[in-house]
TORKOL-4160 file (C-alpha; in steps of 0.2 Angstrom, whole numbers, padded with zeros to 4 digits, m for minus):
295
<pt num="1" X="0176" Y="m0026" Z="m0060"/>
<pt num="2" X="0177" Y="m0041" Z="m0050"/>
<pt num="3" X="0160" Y="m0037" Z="m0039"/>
<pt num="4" X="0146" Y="m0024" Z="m0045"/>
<pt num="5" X="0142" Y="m0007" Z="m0033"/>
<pt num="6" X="0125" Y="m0007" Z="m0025"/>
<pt num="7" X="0113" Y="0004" Z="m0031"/>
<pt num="8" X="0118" Y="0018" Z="m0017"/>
<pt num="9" X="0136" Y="0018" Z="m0024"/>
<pt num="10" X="0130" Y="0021" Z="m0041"/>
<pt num="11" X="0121" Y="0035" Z="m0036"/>
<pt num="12" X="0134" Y="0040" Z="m0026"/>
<pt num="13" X="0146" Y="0039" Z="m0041"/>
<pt num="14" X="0132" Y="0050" Z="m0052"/>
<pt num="15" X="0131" Y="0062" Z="m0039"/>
<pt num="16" X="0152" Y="0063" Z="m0041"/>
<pt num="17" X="0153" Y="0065" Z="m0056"/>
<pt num="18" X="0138" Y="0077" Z="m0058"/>
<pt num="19" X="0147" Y="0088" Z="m0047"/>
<pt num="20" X="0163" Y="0087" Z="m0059"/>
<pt num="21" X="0152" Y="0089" Z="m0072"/>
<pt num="22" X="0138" Y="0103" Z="m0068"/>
<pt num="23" X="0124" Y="0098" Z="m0076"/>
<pt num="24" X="0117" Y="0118" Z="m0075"/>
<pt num="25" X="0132" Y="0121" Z="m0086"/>
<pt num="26" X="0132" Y="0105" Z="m0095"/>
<pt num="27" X="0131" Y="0113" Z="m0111"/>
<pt num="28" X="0143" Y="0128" Z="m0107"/>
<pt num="29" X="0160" Y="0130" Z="m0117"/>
<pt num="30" X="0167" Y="0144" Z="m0105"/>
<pt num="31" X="0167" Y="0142" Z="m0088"/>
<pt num="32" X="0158" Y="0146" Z="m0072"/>
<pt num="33" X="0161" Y="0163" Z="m0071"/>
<pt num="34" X="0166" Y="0170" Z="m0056"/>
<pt num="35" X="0155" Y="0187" Z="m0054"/>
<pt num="36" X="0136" Y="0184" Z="m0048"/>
<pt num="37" X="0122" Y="0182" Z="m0058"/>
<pt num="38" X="0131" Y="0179" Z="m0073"/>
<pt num="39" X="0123" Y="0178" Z="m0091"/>
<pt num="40" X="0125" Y="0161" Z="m0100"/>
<pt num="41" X="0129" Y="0166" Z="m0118"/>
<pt num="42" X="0114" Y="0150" Z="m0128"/>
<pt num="43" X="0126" Y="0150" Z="m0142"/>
<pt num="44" X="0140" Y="0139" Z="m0131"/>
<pt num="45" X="0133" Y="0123" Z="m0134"/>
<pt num="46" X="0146" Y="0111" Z="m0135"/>
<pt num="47" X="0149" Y="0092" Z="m0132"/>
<pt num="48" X="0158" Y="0086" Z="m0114"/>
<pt num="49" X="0164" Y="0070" Z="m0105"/>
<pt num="50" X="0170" Y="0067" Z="m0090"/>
<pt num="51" X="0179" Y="0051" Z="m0086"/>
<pt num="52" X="0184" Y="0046" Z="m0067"/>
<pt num="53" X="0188" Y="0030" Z="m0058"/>
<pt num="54" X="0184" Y="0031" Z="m0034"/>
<pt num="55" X="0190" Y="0019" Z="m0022"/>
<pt num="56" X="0172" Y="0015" Z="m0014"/>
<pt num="57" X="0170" Y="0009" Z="0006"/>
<pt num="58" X="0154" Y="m0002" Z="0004"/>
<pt num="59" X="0145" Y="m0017" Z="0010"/>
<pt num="60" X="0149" Y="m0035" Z="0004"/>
<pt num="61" X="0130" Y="m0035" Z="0001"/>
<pt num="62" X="0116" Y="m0027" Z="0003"/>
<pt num="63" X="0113" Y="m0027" Z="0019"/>
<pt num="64" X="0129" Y="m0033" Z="0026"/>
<pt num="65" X="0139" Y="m0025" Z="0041"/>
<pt num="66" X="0156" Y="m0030" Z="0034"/>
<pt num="67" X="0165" Y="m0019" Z="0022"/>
<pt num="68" X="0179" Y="m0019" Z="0008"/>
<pt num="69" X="0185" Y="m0009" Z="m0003"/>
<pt num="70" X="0179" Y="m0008" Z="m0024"/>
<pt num="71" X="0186" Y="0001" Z="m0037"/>
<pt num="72" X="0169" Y="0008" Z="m0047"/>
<pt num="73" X="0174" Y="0017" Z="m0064"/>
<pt num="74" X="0162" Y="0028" Z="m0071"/>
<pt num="75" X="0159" Y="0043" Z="m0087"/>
<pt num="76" X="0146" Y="0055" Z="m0091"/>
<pt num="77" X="0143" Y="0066" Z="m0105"/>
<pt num="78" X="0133" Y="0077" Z="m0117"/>
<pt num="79" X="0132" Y="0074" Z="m0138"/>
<pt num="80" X="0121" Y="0084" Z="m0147"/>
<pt num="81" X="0114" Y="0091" Z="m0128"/>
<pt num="82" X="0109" Y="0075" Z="m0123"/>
<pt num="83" X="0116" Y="0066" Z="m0107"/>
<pt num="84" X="0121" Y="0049" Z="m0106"/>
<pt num="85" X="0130" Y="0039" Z="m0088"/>
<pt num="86" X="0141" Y="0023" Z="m0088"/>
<pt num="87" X="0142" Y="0022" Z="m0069"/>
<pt num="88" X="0150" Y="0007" Z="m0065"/>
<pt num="89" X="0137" Y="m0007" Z="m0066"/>
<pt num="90" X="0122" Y="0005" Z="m0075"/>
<pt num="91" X="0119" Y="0016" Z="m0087"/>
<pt num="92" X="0106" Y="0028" Z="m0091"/>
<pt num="93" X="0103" Y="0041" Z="m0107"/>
<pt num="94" X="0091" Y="0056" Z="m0109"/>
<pt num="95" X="0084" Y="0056" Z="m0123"/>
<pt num="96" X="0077" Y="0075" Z="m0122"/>
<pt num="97" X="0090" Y="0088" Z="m0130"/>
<pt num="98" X="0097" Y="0099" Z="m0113"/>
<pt num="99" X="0092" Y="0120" Z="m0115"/>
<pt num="100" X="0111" Y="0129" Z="m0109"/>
<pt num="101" X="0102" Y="0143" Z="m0096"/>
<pt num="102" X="0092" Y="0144" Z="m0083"/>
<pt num="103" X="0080" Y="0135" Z="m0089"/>
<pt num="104" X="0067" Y="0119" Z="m0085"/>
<pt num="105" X="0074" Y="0103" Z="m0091"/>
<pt num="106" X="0064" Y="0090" Z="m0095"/>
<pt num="107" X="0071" Y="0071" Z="m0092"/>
<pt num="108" X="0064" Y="0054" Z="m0098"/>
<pt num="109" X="0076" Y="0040" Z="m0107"/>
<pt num="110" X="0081" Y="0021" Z="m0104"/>
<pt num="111" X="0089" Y="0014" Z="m0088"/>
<pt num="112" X="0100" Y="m0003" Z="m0088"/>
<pt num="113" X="0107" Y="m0012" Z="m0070"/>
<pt num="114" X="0118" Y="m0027" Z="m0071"/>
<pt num="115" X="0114" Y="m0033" Z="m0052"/>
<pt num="116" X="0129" Y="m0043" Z="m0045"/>
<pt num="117" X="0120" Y="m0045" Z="m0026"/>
<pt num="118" X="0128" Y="m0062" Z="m0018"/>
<pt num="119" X="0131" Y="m0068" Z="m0034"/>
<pt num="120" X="0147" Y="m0072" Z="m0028"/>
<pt num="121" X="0152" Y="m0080" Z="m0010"/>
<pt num="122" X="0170" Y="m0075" Z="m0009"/>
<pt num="123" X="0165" Y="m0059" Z="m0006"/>
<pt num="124" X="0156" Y="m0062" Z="0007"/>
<pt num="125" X="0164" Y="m0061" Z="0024"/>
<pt num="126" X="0151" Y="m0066" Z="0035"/>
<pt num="127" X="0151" Y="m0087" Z="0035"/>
<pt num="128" X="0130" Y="m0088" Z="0038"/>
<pt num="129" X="0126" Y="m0076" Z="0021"/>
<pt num="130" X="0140" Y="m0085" Z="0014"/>
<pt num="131" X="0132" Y="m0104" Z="0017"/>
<pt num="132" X="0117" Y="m0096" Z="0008"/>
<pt num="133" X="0115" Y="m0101" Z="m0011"/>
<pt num="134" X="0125" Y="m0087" Z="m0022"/>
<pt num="135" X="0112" Y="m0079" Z="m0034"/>
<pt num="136" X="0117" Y="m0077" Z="m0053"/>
<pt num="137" X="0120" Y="m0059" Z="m0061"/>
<pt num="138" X="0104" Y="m0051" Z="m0067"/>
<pt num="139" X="0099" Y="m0038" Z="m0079"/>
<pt num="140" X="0089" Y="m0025" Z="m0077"/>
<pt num="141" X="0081" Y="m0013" Z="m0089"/>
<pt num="142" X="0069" Y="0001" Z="m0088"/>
<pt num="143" X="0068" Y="0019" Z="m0088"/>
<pt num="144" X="0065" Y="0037" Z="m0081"/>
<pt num="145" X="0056" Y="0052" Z="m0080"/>
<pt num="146" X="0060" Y="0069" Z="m0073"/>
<pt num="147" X="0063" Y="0087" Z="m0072"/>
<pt num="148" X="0076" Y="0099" Z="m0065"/>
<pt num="149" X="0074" Y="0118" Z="m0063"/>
<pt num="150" X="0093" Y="0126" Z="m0067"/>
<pt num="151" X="0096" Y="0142" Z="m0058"/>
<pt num="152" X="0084" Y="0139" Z="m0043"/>
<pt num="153" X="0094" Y="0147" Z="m0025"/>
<pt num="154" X="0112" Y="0152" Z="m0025"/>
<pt num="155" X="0116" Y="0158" Z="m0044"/>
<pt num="156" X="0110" Y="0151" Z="m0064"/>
<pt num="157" X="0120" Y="0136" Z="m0062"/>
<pt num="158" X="0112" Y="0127" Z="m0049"/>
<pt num="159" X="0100" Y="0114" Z="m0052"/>
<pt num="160" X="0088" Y="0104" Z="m0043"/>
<pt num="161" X="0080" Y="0089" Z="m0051"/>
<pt num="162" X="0066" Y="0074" Z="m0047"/>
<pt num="163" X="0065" Y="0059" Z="m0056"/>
<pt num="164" X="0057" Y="0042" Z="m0052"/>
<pt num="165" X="0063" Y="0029" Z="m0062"/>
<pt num="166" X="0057" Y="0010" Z="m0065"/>
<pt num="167" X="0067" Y="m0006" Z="m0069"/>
<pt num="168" X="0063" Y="m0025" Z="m0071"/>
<pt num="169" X="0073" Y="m0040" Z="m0071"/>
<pt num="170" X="0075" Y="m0049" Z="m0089"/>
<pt num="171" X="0085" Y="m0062" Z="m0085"/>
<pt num="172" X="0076" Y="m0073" Z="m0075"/>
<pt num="173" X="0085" Y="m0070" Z="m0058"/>
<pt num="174" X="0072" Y="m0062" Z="m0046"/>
<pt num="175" X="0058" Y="m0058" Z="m0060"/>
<pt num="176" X="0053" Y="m0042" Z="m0052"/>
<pt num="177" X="0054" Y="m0022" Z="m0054"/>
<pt num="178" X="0062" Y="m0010" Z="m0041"/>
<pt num="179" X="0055" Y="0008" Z="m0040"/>
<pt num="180" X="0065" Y="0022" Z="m0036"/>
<pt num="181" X="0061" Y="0042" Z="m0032"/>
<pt num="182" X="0075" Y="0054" Z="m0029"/>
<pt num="183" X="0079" Y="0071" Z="m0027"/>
<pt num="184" X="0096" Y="0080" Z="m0032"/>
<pt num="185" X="0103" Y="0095" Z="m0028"/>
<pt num="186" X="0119" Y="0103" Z="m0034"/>
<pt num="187" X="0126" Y="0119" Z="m0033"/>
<pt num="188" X="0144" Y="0126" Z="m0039"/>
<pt num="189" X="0155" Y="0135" Z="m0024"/>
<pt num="190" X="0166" Y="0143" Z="m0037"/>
<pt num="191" X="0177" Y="0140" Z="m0051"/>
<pt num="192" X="0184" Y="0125" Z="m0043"/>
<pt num="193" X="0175" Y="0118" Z="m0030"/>
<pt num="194" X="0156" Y="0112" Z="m0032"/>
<pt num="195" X="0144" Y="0102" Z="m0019"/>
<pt num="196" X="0129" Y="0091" Z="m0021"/>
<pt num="197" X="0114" Y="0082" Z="m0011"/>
<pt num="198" X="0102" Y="0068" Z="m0015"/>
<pt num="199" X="0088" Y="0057" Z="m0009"/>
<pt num="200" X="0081" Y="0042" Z="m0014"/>
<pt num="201" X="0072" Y="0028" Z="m0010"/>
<pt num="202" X="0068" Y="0010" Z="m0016"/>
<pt num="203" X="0051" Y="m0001" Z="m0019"/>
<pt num="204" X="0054" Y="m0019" Z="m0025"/>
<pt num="205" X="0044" Y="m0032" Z="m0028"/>
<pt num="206" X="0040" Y="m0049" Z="m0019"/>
<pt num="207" X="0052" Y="m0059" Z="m0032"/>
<pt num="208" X="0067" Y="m0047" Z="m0028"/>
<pt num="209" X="0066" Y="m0050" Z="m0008"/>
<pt num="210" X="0064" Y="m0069" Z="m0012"/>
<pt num="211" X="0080" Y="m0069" Z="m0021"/>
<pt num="212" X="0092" Y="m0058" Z="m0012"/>
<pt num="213" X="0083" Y="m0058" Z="0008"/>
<pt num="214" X="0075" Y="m0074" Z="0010"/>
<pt num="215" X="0081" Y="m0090" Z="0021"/>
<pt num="216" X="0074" Y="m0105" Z="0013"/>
<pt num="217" X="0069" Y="m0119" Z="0025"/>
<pt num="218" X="0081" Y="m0130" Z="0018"/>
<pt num="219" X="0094" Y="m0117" Z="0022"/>
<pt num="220" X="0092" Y="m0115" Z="0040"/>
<pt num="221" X="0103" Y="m0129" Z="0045"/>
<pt num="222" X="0118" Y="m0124" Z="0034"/>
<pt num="223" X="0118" Y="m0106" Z="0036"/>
<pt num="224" X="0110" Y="m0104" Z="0055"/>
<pt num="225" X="0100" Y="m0093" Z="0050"/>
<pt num="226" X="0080" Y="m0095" Z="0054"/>
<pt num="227" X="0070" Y="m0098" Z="0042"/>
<pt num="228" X="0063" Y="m0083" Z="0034"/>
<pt num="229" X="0049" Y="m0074" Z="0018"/>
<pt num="230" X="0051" Y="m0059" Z="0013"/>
<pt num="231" X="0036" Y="m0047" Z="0008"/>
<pt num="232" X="0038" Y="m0034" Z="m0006"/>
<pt num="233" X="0036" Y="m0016" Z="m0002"/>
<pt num="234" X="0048" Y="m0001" Z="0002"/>
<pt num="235" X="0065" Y="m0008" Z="0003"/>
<pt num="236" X="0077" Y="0007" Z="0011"/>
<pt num="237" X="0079" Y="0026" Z="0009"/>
<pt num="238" X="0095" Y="0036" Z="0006"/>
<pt num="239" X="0103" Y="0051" Z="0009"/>
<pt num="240" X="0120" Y="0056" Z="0003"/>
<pt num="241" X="0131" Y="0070" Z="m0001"/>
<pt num="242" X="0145" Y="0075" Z="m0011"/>
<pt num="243" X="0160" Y="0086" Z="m0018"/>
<pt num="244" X="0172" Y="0089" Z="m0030"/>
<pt num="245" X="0188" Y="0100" Z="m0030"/>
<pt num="246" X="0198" Y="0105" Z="m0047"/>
<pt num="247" X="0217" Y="0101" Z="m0047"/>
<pt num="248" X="0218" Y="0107" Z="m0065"/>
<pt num="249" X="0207" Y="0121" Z="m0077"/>
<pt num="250" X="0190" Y="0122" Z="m0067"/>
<pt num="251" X="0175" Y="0113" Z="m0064"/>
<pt num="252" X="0172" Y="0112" Z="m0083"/>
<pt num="253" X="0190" Y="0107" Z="m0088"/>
<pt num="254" X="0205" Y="0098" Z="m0082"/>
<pt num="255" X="0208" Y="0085" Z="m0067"/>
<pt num="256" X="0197" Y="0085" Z="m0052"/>
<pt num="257" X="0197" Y="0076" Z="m0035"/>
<pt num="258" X="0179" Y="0068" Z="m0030"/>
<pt num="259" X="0172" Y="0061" Z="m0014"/>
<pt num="260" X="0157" Y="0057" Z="m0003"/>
<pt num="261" X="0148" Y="0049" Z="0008"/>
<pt num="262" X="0132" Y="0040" Z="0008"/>
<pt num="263" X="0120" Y="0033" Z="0022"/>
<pt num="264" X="0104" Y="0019" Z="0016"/>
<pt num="265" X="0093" Y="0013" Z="0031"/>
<pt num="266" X="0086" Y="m0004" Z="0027"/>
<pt num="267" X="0067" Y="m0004" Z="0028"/>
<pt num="268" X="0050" Y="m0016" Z="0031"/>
<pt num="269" X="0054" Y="m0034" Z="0030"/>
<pt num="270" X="0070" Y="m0030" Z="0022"/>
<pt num="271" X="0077" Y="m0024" Z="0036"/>
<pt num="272" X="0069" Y="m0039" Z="0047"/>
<pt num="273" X="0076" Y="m0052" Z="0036"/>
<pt num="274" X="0090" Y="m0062" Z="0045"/>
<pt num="275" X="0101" Y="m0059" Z="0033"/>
<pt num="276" X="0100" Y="m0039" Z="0039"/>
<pt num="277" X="0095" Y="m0040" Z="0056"/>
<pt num="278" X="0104" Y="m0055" Z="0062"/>
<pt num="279" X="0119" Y="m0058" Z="0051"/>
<pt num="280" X="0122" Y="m0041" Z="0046"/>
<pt num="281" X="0114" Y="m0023" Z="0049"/>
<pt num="282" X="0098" Y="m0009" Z="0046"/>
<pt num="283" X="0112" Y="0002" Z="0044"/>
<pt num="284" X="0123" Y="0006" Z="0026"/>
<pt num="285" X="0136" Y="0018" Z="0025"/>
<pt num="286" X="0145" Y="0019" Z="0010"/>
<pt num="287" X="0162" Y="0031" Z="0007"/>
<pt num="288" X="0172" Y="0034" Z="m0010"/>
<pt num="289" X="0186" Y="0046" Z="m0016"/>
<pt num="290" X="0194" Y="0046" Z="m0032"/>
<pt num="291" X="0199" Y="0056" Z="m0048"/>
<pt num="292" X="0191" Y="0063" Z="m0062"/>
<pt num="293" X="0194" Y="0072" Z="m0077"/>
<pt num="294" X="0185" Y="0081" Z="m0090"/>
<pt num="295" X="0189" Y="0084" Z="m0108"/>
């Protein structure tokens, strides 16, 4: 990938493939049955991956009002009834074996971000962001907790989950941590066709607004931005939803067409920073649509 998805479009591309993938049925080798209330059989336990590739609408950079297209690749999985995610630019594994069944899952495990924000000015339409200095790629590693309750409203493969999860910069690049709550929903339709809602929002530290949202003096003339110090605290909140329709087999087998749609409102000094209020906008919509498939 030339450029790294925001953090938004990751989850988006989590939420995408979850829907391919339904993590309520995660460990099931048959498939969504199609009579109500069906009963799981706990001896299908079986290993699954799901590889996909969307086309994603987003941002140049967090923050921005111009947009491009990216391609975002992405797989998830279950070996040995635990899950892993490659989502484009992170990647994330539970290290607590998954129950099959309506059942209460309990999630904690390593998290890992590679951040490409402005860390390259070619990609950048707007000339004043673009005249700001380009930040280099950093890391940044952490983890999760959280639970999910499988079986919870409309039959025993839906689940709902929350999770908060915590990462800090190893690299040297903005030597802080971002926070981030979320709430998932997911729920099959049929065989075929599945649906899914999330939440989220984001706290980062003083040292991540400093390197990604801040106009140094020494900036102001080549840029025209005003000068500008930005505070940590809550950076944005997120809504999104998503769906997925099987071209092939069902939602446990076969190709699948995904898509979605996302909407992150900047936040705080984040939002008031010139390089969001003036230069580009409190408002970030994200779109994708691609193709998955799952073995």
């Amino acid at each position: 990938m030339t450029r790294g998805l925001s953090v938004h479009a990751i989850r988006l591309a989590a939420l995408l493939l979850t829907a391919a993938v339904p993590t309520g049925a995660l460990a099931q080798a048959n498939p969504i049955p199609a009579e109500p209330n069906p009963a799981p059989d706990p001896m299908l336990v079986g290993d699954t991956l799901t590889v996909g590739v969307a086309l994603a609408y987003l941002p140049d950079y967090e923050g921005s009002d111009d947009y491009r297209l990216v391609p975002g690749p992405a797989a998830i999985g279950s070996f040995n009834n635990l899950s892993f995610q490659v989502l484009g630019n992170r990647a994330s594994i539970d290290l607590i074996p998954n129950r099959p069944g309506p059942t209460w899952d309990v999630q904690a495990g390593p998290v890992g971000l590679v951040n490409f924000n402005r860390n390259n000015r070619r990609a950048i339409d707007d000339p004043r962001v673009r005249a700001l200095p380009e930040r280099d790629i950093a890391i940044e590693l952490g983890g999760y907790v959280g639970v999910g309750k499988t079986g919870v409203v409309t039959s025993p493969y839906d689940k709902l989950s929350v999770s908060v999860s915590y990462r800090h910069d190893v690299s040297g690049v903005h030597r802080s941590g971002v926070w981030t709550p979320s709430i998932n929903y997911f729920t099959p339709l049929s065989l075929k066709a599945a649906v899914g809602l999330f939440g989220s929002a984001e706290r980062a530290g003083r040292g991540f607004g400093r390197a990604y949202f801040d106009v140094a003096p020494g900036d102001v003339v080549a840029s025209g931005l005003p000068a500008f110090a930005t505070r940590g605290g809550w950076k944005n909140w997120t809504v999104g939803a998503a769906g997925t329709y099987s071209i092939t087999g069902d939602l446990l087998h076969g190709f699948k067409l995904v898509g979605g749609v996302t909407y992150k409102r900047m936040l705080n000094d984040f939002a008031d920073s010139p390089v969001v209020s003036v230069a580009g906008s409190r408002s970030q919509w994200l779109g994708a649509v691609g193709v998955a498939y799952t073995f």
